[in-house]
PAMIPA-355447 format. One record per residue: residue number from 1; residue in three letters; y, x, z of N, C-alpha, C in turn. Coordinates in steps of 0.1 Angstrom, whole numbers, always signed. Layout:
{NUM, "ALA", {Y, X, Z}, {Y, X, Z}, {Y, X, Z}} ...
END
This chain:
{1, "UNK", {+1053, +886, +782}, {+1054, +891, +795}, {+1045, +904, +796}} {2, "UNK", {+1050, +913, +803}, {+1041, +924, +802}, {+1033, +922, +815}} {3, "UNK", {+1023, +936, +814}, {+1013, +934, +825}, {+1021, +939, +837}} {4, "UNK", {+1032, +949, +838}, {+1039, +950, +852}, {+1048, +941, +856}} {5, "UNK", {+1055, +932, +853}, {+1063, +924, +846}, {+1053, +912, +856}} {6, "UNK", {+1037, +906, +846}, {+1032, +901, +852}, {+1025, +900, +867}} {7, "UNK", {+1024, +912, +870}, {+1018, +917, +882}, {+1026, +913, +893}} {8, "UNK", {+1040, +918, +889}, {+1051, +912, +903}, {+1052, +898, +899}} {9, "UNK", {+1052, +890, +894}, {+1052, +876, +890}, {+1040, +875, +901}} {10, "UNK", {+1029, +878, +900}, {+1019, +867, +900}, {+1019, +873, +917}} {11, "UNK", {+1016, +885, +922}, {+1009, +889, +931}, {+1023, +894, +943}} {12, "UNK", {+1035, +897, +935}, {+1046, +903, +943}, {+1048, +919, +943}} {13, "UNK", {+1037, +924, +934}, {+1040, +938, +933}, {+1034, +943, +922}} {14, "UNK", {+1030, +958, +916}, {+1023, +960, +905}, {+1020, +974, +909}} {15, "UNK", {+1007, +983, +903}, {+1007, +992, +907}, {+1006, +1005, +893}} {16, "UNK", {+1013, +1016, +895}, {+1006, +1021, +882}, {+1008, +1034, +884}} {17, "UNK", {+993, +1039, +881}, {+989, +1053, +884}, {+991, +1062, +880}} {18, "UNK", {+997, +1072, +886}, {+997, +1085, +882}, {+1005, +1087, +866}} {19, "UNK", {+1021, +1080, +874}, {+1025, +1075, +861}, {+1036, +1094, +858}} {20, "UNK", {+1043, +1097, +869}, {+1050, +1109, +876}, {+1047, +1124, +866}} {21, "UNK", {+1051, +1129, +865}, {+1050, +1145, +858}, {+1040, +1152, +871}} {22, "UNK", {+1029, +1158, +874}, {+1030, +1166, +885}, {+1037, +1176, +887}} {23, "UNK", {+1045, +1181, +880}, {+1053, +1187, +883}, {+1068, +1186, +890}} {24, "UNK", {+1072, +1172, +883}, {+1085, +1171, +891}, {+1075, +1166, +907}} {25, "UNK", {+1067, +1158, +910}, {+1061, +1153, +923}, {+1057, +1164, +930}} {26, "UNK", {+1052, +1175, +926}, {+1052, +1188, +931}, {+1064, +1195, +940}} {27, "UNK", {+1075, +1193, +933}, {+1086, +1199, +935}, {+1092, +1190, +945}} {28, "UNK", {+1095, +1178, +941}, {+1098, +1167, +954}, {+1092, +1167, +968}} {29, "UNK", {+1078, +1172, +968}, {+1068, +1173, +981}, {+1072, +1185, +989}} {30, "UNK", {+1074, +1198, +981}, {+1079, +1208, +994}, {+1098, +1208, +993}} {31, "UNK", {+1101, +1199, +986}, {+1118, +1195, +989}, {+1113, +1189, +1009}} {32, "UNK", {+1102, +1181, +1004}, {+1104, +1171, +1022}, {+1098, +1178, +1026}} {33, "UNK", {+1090, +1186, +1027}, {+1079, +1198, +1038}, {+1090, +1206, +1041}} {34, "UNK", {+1101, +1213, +1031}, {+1107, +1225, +1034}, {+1121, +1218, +1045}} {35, "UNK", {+1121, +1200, +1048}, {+1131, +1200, +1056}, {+1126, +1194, +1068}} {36, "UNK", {+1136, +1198, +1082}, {+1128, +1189, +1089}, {+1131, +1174, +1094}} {37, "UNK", {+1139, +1172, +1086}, {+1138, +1155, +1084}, {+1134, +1153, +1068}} {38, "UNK", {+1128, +1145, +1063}, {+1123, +1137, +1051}, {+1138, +1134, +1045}} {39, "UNK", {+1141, +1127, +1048}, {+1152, +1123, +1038}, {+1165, +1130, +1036}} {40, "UNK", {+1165, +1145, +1046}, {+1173, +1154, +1036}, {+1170, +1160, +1020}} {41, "UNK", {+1160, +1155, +1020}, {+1151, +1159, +1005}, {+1164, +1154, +994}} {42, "UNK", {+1168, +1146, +997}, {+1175, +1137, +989}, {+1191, +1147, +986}} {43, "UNK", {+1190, +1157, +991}, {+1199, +1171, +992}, {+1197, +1179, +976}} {44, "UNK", {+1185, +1179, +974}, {+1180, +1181, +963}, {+1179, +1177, +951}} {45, "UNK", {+1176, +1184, +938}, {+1174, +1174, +932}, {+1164, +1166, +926}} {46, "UNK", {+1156, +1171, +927}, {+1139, +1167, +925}, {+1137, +1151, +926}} {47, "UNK", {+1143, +1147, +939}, {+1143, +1134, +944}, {+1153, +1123, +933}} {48, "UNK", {+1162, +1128, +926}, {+1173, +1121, +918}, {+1166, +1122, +907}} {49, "UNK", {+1159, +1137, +905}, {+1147, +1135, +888}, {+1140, +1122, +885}} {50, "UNK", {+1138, +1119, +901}, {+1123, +1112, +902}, {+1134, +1096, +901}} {51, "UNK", {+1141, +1092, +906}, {+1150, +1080, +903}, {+1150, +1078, +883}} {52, "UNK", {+1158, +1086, +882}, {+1158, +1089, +863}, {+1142, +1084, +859}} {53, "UNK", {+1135, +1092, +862}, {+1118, +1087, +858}, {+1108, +1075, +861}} {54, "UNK", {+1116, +1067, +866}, {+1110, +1055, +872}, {+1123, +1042, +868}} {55, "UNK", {+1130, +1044, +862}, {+1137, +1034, +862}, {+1132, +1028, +844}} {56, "UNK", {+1126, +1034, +836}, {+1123, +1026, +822}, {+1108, +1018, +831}} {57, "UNK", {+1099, +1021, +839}, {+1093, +1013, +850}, {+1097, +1002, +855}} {58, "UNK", {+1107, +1000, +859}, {+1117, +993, +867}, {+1117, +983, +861}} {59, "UNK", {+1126, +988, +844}, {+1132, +977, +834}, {+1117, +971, +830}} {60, "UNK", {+1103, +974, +826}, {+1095, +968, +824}, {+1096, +952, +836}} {61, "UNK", {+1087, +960, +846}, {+1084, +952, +857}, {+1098, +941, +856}} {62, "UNK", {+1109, +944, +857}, {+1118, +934, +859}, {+1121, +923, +849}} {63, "UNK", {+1116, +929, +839}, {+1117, +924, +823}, {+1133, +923, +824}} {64, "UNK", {+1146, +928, +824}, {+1156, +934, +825}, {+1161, +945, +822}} {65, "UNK", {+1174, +951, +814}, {+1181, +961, +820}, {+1182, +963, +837}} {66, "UNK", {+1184, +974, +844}, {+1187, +974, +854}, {+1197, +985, +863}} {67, "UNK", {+1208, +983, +870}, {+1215, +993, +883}, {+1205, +997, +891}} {68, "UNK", {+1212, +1007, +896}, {+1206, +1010, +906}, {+1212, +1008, +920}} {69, "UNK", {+1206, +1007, +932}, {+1212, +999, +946}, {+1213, +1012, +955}} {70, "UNK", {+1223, +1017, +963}, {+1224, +1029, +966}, {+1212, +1027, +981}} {71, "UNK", {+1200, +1030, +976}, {+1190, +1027, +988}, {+1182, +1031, +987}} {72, "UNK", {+1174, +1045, +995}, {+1164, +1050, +994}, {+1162, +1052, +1005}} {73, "UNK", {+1149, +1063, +1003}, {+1148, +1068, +1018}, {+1136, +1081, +1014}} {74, "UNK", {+1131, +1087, +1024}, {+1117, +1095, +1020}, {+1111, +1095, +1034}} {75, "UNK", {+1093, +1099, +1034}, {+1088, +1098, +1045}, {+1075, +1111, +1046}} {76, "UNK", {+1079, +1114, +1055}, {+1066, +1118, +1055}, {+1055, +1118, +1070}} {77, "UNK", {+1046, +1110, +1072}, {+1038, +1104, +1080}, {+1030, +1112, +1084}} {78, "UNK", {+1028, +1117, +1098}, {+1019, +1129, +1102}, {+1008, +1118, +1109}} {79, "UNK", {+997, +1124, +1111}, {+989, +1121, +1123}, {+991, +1114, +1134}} {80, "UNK", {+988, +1101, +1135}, {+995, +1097, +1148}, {+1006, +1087, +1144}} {81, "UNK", {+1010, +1094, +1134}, {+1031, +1085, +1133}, {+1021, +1072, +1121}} {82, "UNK", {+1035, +1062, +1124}, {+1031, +1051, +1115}, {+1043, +1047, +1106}} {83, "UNK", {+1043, +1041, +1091}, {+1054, +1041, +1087}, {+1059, +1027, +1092}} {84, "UNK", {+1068, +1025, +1083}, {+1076, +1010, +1086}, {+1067, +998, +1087}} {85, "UNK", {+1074, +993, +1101}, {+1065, +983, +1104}, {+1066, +966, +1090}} {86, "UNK", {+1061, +960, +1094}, {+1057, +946, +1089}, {+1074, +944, +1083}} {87, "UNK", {+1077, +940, +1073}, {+1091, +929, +1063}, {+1090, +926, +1048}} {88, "UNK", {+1103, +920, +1049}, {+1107, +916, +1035}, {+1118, +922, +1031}} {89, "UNK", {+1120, +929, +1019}, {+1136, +942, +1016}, {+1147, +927, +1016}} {90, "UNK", {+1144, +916, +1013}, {+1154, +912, +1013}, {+1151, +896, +1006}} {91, "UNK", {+1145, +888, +1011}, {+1138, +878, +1011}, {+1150, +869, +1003}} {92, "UNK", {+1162, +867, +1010}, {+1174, +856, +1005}, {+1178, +859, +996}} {93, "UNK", {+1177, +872, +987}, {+1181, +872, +976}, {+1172, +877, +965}} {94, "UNK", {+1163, +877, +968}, {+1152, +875, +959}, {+1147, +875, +947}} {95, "UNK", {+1156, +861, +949}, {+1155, +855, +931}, {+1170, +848, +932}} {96, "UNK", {+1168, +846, +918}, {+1181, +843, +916}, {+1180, +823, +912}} {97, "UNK", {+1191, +815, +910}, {+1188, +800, +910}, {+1178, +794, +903}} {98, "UNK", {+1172, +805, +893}, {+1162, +797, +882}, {+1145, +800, +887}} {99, "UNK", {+1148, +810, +901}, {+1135, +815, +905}, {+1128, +828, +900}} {100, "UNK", {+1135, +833, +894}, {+1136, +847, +882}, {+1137, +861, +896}} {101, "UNK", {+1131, +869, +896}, {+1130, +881, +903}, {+1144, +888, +902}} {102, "UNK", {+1152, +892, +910}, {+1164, +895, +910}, {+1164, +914, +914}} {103, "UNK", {+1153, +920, +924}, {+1156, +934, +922}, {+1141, +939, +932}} {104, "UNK", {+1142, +948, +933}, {+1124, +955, +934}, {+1126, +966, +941}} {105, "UNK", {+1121, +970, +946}, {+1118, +990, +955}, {+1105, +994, +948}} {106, "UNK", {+1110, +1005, +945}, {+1102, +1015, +935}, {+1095, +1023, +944}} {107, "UNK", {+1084, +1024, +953}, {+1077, +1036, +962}, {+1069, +1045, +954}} {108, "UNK", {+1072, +1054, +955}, {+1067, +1069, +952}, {+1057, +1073, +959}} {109, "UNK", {+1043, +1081, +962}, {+1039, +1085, +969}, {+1039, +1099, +962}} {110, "UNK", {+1043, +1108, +970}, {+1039, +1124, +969}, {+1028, +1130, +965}} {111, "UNK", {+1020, +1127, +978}, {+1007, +1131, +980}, {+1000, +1115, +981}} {112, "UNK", {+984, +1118, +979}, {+977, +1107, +974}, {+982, +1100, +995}} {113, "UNK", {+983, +1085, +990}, {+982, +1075, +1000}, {+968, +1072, +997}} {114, "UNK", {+961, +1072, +1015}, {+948, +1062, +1017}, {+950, +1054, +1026}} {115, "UNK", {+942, +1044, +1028}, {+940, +1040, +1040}, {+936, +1046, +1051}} {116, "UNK", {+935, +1058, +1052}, {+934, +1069, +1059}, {+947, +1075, +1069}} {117, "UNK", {+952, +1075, +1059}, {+968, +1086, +1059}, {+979, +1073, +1060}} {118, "UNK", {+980, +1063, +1063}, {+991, +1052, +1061}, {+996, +1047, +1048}} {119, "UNK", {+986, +1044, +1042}, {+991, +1037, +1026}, {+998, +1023, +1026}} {120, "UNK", {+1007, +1018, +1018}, {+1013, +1007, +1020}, {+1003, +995, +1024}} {121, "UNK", {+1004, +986, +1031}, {+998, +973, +1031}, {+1008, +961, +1025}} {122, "UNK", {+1003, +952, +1022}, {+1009, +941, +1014}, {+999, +927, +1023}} {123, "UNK", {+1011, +916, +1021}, {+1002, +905, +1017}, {+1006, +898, +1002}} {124, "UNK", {+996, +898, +996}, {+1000, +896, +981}, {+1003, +880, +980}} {125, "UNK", {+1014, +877, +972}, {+1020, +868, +969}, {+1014, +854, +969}} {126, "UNK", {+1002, +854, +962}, {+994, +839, +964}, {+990, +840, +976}} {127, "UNK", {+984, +848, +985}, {+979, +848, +1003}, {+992, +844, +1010}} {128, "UNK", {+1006, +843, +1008}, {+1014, +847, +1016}, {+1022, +830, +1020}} {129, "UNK", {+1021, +821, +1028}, {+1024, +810, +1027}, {+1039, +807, +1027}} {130, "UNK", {+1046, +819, +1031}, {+1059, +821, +1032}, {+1065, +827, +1020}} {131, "UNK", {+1058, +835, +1014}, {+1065, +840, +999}, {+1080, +833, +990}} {132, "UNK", {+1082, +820, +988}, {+1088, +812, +986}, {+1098, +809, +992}} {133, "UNK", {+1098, +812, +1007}, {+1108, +807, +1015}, {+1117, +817, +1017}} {134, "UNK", {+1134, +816, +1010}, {+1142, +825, +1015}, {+1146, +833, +1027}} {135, "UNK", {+1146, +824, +1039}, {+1137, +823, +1052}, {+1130, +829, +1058}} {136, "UNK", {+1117, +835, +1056}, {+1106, +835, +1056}, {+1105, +847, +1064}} {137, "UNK", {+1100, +844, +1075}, {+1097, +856, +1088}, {+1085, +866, +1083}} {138, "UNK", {+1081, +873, +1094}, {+1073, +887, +1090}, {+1059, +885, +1094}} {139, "UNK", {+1053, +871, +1095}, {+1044, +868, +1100}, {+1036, +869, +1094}} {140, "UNK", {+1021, +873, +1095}, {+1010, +873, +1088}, {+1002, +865, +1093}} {141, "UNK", {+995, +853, +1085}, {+992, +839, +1087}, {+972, +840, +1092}} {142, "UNK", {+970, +854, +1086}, {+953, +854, +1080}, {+953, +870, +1083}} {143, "UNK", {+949, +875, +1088}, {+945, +889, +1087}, {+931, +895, +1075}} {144, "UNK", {+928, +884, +1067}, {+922, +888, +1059}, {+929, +884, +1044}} {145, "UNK", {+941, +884, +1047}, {+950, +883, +1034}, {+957, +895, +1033}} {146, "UNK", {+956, +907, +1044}, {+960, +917, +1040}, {+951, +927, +1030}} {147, "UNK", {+961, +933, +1025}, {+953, +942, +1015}, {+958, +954, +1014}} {148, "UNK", {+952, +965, +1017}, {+956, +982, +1015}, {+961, +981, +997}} {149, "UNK", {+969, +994, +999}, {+973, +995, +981}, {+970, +1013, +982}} {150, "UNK", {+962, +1019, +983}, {+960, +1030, +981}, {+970, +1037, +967}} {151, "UNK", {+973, +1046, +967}, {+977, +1054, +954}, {+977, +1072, +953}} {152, "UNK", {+977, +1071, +939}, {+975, +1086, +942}, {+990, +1094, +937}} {153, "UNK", {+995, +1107, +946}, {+1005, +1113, +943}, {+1009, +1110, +925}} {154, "UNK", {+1022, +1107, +926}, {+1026, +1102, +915}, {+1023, +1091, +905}} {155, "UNK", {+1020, +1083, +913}, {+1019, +1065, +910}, {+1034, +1060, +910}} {156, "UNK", {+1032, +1052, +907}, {+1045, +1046, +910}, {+1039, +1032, +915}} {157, "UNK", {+1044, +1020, +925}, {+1042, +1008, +928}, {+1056, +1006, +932}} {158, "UNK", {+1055, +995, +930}, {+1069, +983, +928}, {+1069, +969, +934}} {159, "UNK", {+1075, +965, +944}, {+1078, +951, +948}, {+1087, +942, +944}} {160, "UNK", {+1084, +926, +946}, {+1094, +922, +954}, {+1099, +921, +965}} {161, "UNK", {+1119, +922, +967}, {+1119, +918, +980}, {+1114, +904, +986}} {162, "UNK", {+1106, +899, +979}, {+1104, +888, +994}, {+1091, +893, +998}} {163, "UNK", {+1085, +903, +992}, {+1065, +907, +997}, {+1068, +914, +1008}} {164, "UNK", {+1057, +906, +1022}, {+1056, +911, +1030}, {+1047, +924, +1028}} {165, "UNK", {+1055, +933, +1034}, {+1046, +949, +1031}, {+1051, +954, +1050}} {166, "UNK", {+1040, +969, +1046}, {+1043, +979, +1056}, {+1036, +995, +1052}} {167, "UNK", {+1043, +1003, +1061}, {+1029, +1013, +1061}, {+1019, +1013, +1073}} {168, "UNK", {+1008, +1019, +1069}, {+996, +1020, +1079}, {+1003, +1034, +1088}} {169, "UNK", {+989, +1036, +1090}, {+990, +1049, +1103}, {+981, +1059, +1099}} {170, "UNK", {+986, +1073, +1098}, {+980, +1080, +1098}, {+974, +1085, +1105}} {171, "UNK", {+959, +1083, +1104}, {+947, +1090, +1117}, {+949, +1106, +1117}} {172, "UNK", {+941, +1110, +1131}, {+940, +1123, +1134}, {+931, +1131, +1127}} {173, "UNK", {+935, +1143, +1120}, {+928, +1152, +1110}, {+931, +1150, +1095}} {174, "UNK", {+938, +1138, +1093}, {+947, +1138, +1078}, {+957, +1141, +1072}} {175, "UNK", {+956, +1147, +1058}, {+969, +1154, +1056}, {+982, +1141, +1055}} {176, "UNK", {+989, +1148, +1059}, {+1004, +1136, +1059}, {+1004, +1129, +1048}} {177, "UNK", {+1011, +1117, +1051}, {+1016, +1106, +1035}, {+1030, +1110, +1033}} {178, "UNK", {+1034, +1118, +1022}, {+1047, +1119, +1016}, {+1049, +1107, +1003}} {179, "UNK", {+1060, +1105, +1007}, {+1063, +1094, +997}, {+1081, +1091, +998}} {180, "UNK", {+1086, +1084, +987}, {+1098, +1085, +987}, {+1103, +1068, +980}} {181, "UNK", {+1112, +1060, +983}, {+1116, +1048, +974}, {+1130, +1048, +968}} {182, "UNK", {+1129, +1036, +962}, {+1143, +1033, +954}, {+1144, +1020, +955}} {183, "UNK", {+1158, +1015, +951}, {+1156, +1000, +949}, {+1165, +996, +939}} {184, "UNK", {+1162, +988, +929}, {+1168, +984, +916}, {+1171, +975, +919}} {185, "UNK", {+1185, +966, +908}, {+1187, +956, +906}, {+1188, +947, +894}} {186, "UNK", {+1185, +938, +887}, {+1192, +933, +874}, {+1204, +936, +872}} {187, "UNK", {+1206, +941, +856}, {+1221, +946, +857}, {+1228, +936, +850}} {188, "UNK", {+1226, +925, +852}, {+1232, +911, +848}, {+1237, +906, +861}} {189, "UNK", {+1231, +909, +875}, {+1236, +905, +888}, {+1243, +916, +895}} {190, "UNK", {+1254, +923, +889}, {+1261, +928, +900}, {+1273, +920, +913}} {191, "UNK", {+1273, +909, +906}, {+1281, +903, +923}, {+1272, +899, +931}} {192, "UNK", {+1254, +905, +929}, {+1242, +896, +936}, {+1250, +913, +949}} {193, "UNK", {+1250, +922, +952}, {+1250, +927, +963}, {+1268, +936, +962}} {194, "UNK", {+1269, +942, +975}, {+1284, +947, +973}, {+1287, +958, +965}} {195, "UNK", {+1272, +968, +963}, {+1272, +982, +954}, {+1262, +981, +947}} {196, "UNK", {+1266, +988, +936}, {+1258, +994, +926}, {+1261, +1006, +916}} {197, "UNK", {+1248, +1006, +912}, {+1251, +1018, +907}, {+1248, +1020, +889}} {198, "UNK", {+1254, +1024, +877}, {+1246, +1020, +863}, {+1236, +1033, +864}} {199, "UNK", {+1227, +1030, +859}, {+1212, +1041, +849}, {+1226, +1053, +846}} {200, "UNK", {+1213, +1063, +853}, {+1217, +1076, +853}, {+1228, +1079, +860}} {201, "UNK", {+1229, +1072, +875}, {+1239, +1078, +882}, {+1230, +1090, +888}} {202, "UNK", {+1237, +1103, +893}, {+1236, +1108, +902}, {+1244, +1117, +909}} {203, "UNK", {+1247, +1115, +918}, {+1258, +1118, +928}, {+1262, +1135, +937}} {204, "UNK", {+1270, +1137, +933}, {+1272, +1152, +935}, {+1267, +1155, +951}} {205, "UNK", {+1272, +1165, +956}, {+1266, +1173, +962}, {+1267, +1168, +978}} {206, "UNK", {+1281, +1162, +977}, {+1290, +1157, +991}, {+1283, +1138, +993}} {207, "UNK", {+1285, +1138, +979}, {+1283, +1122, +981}, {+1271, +1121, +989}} {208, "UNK", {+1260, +1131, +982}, {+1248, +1130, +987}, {+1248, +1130, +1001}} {209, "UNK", {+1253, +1135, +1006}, {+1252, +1138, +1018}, {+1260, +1129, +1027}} {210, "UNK", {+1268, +1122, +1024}, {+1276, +1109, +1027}, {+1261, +1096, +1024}} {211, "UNK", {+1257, +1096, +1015}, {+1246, +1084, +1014}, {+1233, +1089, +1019}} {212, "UNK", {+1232, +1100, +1026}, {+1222, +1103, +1036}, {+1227, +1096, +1047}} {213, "UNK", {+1231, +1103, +1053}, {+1238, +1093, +1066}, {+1239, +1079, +1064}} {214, "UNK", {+1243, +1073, +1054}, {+1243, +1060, +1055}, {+1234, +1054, +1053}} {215, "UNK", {+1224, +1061, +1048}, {+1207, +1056, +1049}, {+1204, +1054, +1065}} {216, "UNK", {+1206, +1062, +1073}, {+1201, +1068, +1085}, {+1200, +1056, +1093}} {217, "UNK", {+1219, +1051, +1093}, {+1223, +1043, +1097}, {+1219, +1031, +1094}} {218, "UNK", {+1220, +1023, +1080}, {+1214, +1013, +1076}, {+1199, +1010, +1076}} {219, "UNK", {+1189, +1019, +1082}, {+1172, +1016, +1082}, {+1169, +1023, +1096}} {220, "UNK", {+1178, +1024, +1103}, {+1177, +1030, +1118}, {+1166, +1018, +1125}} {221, "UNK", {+1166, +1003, +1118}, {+1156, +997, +1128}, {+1142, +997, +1118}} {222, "UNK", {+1142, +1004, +1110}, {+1126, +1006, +1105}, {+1121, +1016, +1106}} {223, "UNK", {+1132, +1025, +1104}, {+1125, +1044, +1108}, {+1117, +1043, +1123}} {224, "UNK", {+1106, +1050, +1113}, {+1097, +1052, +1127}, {+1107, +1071, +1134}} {225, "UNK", {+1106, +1068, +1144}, {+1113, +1083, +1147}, {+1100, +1096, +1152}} 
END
């Protein structure tokens, strides 16, 4: 078992630093500054580089081959704004009958996340009394089972869908949190969702723009606006 591999095993997520080229994460950052929505970025290609560069990540952590799930998004968090509130990507499907991790969201950070600027929070997997339950609401049992995940531009972190996560808030006088995700699947479970996609898709110019919109529409109750 590897250490990323092990990390979402044990805790529900893994973290690994400054794993990114700075220069494709460079290029990805004024894709979202130069629009004025975040997730026209995905117009570009910078953003699809960065899919390709995180998926031999992916197959670690999953200990799998893996597709990819047509599901992203990008953010960038000003002063004031907060990202996505308190969930689970997808608690009921999880795992699959033997209890085996079935697919993960890959978060990107841009620019360094602090606890300052809105960095992911987690409740890590052994704190979480609900973790287990396919079920399992958004409730946080302990407020000292939460735990910031700080990272720096071009980390990569990885979940499972059942870890309750969120983003923080960015205070007044901090530079923005840019950050962008993905979400993989085992490529042994394609009837586990209705789309997928194999390693190294990337989608021309129209599609893109067709799975923008349908992002919009499909996370319209987590987008902070």
């Amino acid at each position: 078992m590897t250490d990323l591999h092990q990390s979402v095993v044990e805790q529900g997520y893994f973290e690994l630093p400054g794993a990114l080229p700075p220069e494709l994460v460079a290029r990805a950052r004024r894709d979202v500054e130069a629009r004025a929505d975040s997730l026209d970025s995905f117009e570009d290609d910078a953003m699809w580089e960065i899919l390709d560069a995180i998926l031999p990540v992916a197959r670690e952590a999953l200990a799998h081959d893996v597709a990819i799930l047509p599901s992203f998004w990008a953010w960038r968090i000003e002063p004031g704004r907060k990202g996505w509130h308190a969930h689970r990507d997808d608690a009921p499907r999880a795992r699959d009958q033997n209890g085996n991790l079935t697919m993960l969201t890959i978060w990107v950070p841009l620019t360094d996340a602090t606890p300052r600027n809105g960095c992911i929070h987690c409740v890590p997997a052994y704190f979480d009394l609900a973790y287990e339950n396919p079920h399992a609401n958004n409730v946080v049992f302990d407020n000292q089972y939460i735990r910031a995940v700080p990272a720096t531009a071009g980390s990569i972190l990885g979940w499972s869908h059942a870890l309750l996560h969120w983003g923080g808030v960015c205070a007044p006088g901090e530079p923005a949190r840019i950050a962008t995700s993905y979400e993989v699947i085992r490529s042994d479970l394609p009837d586990l969702m209705p789309r997928w996609h194999p390693a190294g898709w990337r989608p021309g110019r129209s599609e893109r723009r067709e799975l923008i919109a349908e992002m919009r529409e499909k996370y319209a109750h987590l987008a902070t606006p």
